[in-house]
Chimera marker file (.cmm) of the C-alpha trace (Angstrom):
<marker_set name="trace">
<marker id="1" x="126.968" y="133.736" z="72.905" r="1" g="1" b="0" radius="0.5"/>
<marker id="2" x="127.777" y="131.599" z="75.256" r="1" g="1" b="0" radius="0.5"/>
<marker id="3" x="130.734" y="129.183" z="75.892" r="1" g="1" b="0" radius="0.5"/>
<marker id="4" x="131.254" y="125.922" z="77.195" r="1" g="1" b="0" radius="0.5"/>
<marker id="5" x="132.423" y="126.935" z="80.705" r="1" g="1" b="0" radius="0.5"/>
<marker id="6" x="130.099" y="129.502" z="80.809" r="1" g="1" b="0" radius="0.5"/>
<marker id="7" x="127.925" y="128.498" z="83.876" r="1" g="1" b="0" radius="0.5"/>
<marker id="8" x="123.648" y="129.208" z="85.073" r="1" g="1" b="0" radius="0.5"/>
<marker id="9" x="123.718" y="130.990" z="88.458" r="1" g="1" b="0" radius="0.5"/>
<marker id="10" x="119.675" y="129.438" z="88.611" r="1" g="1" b="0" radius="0.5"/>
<marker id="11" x="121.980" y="126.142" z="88.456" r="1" g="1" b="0" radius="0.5"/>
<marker id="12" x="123.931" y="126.976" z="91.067" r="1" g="1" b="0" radius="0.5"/>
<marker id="13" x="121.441" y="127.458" z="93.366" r="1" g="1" b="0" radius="0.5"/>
<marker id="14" x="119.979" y="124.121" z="93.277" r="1" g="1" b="0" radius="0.5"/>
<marker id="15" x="121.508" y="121.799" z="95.545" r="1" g="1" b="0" radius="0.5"/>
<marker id="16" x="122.810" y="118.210" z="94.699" r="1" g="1" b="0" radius="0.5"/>
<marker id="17" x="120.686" y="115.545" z="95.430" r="1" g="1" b="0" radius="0.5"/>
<marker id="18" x="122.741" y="111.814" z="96.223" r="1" g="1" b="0" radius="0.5"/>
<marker id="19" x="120.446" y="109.478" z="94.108" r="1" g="1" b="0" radius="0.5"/>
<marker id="20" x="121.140" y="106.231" z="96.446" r="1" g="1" b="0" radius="0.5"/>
<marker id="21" x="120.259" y="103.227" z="94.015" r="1" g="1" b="0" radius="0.5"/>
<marker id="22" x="118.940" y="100.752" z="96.914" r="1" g="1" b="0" radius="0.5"/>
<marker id="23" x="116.566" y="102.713" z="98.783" r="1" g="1" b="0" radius="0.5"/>
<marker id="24" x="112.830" y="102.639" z="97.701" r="1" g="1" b="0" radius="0.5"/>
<marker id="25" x="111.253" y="105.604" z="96.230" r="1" g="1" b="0" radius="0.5"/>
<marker id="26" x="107.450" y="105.852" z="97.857" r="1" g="1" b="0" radius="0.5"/>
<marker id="27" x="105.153" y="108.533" z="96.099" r="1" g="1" b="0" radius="0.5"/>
<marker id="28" x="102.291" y="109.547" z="97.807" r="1" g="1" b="0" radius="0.5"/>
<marker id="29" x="99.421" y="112.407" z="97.931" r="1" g="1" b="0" radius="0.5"/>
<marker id="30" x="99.339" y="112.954" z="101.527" r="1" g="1" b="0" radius="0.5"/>
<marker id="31" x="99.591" y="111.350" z="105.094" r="1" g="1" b="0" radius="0.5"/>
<marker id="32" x="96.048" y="109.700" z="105.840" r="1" g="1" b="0" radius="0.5"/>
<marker id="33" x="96.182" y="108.800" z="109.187" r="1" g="1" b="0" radius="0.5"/>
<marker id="34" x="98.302" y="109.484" z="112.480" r="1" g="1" b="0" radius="0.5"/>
<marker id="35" x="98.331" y="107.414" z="115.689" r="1" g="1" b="0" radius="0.5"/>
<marker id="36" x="100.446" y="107.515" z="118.626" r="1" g="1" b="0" radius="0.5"/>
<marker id="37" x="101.902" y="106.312" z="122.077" r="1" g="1" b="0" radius="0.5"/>
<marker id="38" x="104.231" y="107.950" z="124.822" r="1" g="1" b="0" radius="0.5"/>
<marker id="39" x="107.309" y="106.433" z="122.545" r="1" g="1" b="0" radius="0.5"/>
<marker id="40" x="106.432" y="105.604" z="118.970" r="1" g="1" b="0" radius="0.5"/>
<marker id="41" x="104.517" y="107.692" z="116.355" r="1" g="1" b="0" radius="0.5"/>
<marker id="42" x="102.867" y="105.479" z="113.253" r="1" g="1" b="0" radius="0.5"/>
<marker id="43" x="101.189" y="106.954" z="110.026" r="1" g="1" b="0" radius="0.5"/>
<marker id="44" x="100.374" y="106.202" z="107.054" r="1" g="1" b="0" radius="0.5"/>
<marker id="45" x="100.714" y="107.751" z="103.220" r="1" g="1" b="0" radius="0.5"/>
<marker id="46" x="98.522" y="107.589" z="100.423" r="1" g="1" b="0" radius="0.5"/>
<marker id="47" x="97.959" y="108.128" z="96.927" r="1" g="1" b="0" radius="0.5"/>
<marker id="48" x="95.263" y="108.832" z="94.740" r="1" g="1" b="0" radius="0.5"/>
<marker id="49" x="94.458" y="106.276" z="92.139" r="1" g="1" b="0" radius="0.5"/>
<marker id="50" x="93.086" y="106.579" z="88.941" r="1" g="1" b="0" radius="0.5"/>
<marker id="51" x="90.114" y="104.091" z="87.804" r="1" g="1" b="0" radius="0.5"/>
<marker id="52" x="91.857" y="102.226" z="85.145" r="1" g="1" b="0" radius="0.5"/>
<marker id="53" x="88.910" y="102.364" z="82.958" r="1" g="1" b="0" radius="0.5"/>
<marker id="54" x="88.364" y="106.195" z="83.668" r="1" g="1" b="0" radius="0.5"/>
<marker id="55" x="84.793" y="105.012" z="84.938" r="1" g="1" b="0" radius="0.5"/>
<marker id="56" x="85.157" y="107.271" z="88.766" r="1" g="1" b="0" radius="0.5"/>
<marker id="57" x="87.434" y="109.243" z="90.246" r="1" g="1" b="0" radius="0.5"/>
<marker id="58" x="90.610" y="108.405" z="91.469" r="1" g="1" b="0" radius="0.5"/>
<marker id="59" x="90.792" y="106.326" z="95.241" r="1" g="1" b="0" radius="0.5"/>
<marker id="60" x="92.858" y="106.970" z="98.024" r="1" g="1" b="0" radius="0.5"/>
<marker id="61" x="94.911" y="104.027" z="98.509" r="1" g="1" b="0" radius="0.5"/>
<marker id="62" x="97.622" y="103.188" z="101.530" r="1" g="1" b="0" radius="0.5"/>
<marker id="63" x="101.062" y="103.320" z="100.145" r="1" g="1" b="0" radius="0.5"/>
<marker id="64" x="103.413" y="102.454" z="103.343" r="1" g="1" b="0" radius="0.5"/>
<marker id="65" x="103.457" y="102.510" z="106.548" r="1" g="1" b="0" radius="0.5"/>
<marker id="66" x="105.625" y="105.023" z="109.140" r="1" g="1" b="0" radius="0.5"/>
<marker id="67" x="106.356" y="103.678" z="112.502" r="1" g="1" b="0" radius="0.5"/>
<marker id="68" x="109.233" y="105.591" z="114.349" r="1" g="1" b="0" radius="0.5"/>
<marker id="69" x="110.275" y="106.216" z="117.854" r="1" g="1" b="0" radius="0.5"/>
<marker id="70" x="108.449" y="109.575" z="119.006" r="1" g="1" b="0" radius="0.5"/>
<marker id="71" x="111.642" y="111.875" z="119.516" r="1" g="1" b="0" radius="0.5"/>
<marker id="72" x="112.388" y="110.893" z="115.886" r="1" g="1" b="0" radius="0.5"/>
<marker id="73" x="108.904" y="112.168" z="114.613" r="1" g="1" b="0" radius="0.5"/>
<marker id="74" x="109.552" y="115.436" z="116.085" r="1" g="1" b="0" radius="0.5"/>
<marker id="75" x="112.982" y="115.570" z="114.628" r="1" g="1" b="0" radius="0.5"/>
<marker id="76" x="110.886" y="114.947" z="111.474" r="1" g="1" b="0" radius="0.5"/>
<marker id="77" x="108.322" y="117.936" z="112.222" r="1" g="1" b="0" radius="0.5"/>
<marker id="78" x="111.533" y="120.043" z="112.802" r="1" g="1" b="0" radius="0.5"/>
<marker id="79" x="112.789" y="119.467" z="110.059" r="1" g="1" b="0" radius="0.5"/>
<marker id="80" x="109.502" y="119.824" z="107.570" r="1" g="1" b="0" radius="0.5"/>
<marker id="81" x="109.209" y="123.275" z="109.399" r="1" g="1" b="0" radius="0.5"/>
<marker id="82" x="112.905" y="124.459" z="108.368" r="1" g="1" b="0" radius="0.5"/>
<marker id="83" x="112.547" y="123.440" z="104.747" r="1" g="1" b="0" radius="0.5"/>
<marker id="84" x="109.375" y="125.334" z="104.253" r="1" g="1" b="0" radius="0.5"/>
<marker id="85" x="110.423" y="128.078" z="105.610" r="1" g="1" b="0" radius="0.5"/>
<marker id="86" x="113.627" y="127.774" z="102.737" r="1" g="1" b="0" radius="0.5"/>
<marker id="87" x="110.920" y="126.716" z="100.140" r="1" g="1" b="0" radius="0.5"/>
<marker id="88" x="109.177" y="130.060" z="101.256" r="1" g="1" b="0" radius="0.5"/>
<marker id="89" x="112.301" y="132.279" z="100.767" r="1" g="1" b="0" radius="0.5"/>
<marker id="90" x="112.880" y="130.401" z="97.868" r="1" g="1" b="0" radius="0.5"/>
<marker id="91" x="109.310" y="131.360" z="96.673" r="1" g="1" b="0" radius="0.5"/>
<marker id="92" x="108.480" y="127.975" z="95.836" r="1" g="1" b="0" radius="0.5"/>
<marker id="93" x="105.972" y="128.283" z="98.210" r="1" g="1" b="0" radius="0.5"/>
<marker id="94" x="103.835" y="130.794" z="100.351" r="1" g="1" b="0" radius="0.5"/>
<marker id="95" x="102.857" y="131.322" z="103.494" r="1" g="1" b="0" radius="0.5"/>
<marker id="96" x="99.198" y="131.203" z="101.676" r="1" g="1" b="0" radius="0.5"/>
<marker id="97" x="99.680" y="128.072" z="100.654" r="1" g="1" b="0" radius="0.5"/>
<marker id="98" x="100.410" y="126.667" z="104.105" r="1" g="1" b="0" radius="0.5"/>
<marker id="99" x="97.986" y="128.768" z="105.634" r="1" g="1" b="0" radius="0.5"/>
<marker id="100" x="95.242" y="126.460" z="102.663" r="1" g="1" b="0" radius="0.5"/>
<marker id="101" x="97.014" y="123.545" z="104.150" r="1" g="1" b="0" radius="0.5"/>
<marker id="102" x="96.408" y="123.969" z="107.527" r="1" g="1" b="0" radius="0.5"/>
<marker id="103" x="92.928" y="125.263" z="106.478" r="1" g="1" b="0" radius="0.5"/>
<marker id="104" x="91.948" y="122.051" z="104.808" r="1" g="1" b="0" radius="0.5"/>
<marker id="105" x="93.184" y="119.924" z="107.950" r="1" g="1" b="0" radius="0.5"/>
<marker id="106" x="89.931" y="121.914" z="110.096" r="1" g="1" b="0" radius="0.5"/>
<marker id="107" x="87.527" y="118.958" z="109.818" r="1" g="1" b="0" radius="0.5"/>
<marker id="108" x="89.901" y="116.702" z="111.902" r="1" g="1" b="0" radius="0.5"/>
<marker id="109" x="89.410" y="115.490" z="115.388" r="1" g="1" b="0" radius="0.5"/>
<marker id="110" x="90.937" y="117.905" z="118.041" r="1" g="1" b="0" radius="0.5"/>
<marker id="111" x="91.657" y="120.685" z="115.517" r="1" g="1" b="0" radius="0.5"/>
<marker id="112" x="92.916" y="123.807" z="117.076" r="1" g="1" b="0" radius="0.5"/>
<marker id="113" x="93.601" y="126.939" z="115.992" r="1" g="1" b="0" radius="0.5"/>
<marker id="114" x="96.849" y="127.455" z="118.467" r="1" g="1" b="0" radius="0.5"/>
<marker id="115" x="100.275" y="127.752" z="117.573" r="1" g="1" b="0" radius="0.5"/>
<marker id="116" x="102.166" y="124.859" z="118.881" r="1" g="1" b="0" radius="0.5"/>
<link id1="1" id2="2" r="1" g="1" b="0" radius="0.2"/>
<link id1="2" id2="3" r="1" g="1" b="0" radius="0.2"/>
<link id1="3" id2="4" r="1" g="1" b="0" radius="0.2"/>
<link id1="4" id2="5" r="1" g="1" b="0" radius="0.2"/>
<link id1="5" id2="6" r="1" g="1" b="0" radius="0.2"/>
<link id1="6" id2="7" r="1" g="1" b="0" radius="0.2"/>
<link id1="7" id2="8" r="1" g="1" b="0" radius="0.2"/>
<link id1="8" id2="9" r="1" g="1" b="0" radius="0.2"/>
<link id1="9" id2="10" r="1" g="1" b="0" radius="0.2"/>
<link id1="10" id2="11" r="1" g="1" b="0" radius="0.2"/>
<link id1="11" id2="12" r="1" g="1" b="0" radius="0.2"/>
<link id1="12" id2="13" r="1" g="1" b="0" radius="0.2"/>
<link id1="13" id2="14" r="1" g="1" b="0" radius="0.2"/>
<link id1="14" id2="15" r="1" g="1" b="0" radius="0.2"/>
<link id1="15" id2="16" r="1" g="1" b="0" radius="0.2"/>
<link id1="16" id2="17" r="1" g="1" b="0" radius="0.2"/>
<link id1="17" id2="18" r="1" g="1" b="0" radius="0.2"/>
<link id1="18" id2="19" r="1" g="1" b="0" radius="0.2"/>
<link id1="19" id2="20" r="1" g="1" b="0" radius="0.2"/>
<link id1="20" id2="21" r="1" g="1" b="0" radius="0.2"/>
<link id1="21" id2="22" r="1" g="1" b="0" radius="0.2"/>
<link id1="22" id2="23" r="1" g="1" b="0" radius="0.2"/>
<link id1="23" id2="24" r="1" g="1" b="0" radius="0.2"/>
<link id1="24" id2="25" r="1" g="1" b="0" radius="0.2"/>
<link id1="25" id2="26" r="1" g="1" b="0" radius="0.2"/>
<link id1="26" id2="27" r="1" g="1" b="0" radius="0.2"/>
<link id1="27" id2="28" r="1" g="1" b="0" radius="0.2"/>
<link id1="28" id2="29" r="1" g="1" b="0" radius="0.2"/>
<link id1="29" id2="30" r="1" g="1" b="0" radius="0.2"/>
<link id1="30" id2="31" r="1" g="1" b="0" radius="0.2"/>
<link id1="31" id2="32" r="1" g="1" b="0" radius="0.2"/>
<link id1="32" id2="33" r="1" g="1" b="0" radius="0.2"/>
<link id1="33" id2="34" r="1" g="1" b="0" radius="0.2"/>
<link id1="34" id2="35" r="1" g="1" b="0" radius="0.2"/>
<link id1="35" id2="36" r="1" g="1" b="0" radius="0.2"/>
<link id1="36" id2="37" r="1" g="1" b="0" radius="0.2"/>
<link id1="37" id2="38" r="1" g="1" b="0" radius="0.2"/>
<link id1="38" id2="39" r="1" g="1" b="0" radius="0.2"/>
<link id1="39" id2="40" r="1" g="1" b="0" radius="0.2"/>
<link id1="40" id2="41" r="1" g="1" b="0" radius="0.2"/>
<link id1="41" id2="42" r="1" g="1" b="0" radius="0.2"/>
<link id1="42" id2="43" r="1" g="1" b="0" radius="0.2"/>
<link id1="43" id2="44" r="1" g="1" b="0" radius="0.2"/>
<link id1="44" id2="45" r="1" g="1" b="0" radius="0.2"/>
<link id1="45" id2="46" r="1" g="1" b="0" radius="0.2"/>
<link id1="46" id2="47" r="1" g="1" b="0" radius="0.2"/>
<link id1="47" id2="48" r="1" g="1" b="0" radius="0.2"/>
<link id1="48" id2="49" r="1" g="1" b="0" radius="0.2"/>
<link id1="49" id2="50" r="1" g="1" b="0" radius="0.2"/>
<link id1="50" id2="51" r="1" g="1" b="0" radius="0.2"/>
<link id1="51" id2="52" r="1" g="1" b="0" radius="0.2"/>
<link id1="52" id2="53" r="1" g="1" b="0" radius="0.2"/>
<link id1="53" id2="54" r="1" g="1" b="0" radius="0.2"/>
<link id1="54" id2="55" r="1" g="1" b="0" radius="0.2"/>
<link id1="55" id2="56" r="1" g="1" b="0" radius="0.2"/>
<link id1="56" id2="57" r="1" g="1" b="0" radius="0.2"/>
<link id1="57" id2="58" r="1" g="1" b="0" radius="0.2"/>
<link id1="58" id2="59" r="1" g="1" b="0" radius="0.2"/>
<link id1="59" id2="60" r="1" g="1" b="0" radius="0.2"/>
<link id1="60" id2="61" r="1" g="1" b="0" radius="0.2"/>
<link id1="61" id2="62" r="1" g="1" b="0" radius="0.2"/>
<link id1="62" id2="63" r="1" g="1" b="0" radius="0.2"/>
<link id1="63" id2="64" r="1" g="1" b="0" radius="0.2"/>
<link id1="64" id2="65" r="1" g="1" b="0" radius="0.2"/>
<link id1="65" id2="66" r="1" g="1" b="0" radius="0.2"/>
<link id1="66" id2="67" r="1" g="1" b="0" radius="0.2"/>
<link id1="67" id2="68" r="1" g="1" b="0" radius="0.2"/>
<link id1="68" id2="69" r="1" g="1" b="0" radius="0.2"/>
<link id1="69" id2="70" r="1" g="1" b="0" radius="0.2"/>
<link id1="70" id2="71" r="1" g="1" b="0" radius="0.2"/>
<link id1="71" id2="72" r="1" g="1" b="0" radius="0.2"/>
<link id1="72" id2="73" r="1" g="1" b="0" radius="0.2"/>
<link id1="73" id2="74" r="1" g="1" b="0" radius="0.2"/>
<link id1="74" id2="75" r="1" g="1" b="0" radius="0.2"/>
<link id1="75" id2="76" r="1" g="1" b="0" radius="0.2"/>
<link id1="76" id2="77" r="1" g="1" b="0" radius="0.2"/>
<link id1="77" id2="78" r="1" g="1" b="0" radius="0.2"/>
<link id1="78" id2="79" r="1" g="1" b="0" radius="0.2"/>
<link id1="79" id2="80" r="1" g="1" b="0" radius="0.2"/>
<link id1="80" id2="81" r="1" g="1" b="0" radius="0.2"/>
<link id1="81" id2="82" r="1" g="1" b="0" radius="0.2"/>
<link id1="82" id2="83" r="1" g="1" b="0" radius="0.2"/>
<link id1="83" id2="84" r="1" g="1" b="0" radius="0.2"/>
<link id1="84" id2="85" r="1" g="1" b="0" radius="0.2"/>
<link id1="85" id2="86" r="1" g="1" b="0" radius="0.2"/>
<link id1="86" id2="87" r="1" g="1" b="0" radius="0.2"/>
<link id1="87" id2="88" r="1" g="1" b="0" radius="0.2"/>
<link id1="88" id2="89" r="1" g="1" b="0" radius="0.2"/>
<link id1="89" id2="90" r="1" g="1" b="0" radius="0.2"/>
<link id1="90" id2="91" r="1" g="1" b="0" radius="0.2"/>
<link id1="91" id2="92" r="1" g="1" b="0" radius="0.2"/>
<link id1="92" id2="93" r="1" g="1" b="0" radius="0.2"/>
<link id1="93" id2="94" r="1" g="1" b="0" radius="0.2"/>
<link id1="94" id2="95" r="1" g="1" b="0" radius="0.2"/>
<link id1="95" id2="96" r="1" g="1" b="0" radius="0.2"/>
<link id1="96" id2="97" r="1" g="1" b="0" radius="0.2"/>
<link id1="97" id2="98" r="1" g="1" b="0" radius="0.2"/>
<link id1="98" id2="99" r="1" g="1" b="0" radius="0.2"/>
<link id1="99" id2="100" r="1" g="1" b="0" radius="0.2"/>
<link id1="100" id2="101" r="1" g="1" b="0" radius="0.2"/>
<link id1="101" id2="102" r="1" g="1" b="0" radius="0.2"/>
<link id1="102" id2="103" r="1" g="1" b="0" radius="0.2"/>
<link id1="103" id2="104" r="1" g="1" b="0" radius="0.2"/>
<link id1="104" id2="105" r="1" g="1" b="0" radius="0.2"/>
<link id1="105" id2="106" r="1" g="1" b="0" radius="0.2"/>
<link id1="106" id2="107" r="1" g="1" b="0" radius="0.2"/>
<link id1="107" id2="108" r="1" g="1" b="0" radius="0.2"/>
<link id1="108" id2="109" r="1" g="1" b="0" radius="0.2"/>
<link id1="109" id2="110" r="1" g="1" b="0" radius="0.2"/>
<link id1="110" id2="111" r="1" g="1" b="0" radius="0.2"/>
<link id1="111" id2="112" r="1" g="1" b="0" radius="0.2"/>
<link id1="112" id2="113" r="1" g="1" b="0" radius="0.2"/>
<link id1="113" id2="114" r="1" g="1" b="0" radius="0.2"/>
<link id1="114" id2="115" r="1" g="1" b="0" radius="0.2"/>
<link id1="115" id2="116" r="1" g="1" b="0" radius="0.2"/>
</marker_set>
C-alpha cells in the first residue's frame, strides 16, 4: 500500500506550468489565415462554433488576432518545431500525425512539398 510520501514517477515527468492570473487564455481550433511583410508577420486563430440550436454544423469564427515583428514569428516556428519533436518522444504525438497535418494544409496557395 502506499504511503503519504510515496510519490508517481508519471508525476514527475510532467512539468510545472506557472498559471499567471492576468493574462488571457485564447482557445482556438487552428490558425485561419497568415499574411506578411519584410518585418511583421499577422495571423489569425479560430474556433469552431457550435449552432446554439444544434440546427448546422459548427462555424469557424476569428478568435484574435497575431501581429508580431517577423524575427519573432520565426522564433515562434522554432520553437513549435522543438516541442513536437518532445511531444513525439513523449509519444503524445507521431510523426503520422504531423505528416496528416501537413497533408491537410495541400489545398493552400503556394503549397510545396520541400523541406524548409
Amino acid at each position: 500500500m502506499a504511503g503519504p510520501n510515496d510519490t508517481n514517477d508519471a508525476l514527475l515527468s510532467i512539468p510545472a506550468v506557472k498559471v499567471v492570473q492576468d493574462v488571457p487564455v485564447i482557445y482556438a481550433d487552428g490558425i485561419a489565415s497568415h499574411a506578411n511583410s519584410p518585418k511583421i508577420s499577422k495571423f489569425y486563430f479560430f474556433r469552431i462554433d457550435p449552432d446554439p440550436n444544434g440546427a448546422s454544423p459548427g462555424k469557424p469564427t476569428f478568435v484574435s488576432q497575431v501581429v508580431m515583428p517577423m524575427d519573432g514569428f520565426l522564433q515562434m516556428w522554432a520553437f513549435i518545431e522543438h516541442r513536437l519533436k518532445l511531444m513525439i518522444k513523449a509519444g503524445a504525438i507521431s510523426k503520422a500525425d504531423i505528416g496528416a497535418a501537413r497533408a491537410s494544409t495541400r489545398s493552400l496557395e503556394g503549397w510545396s512539398s520541400d523541406p524548409l
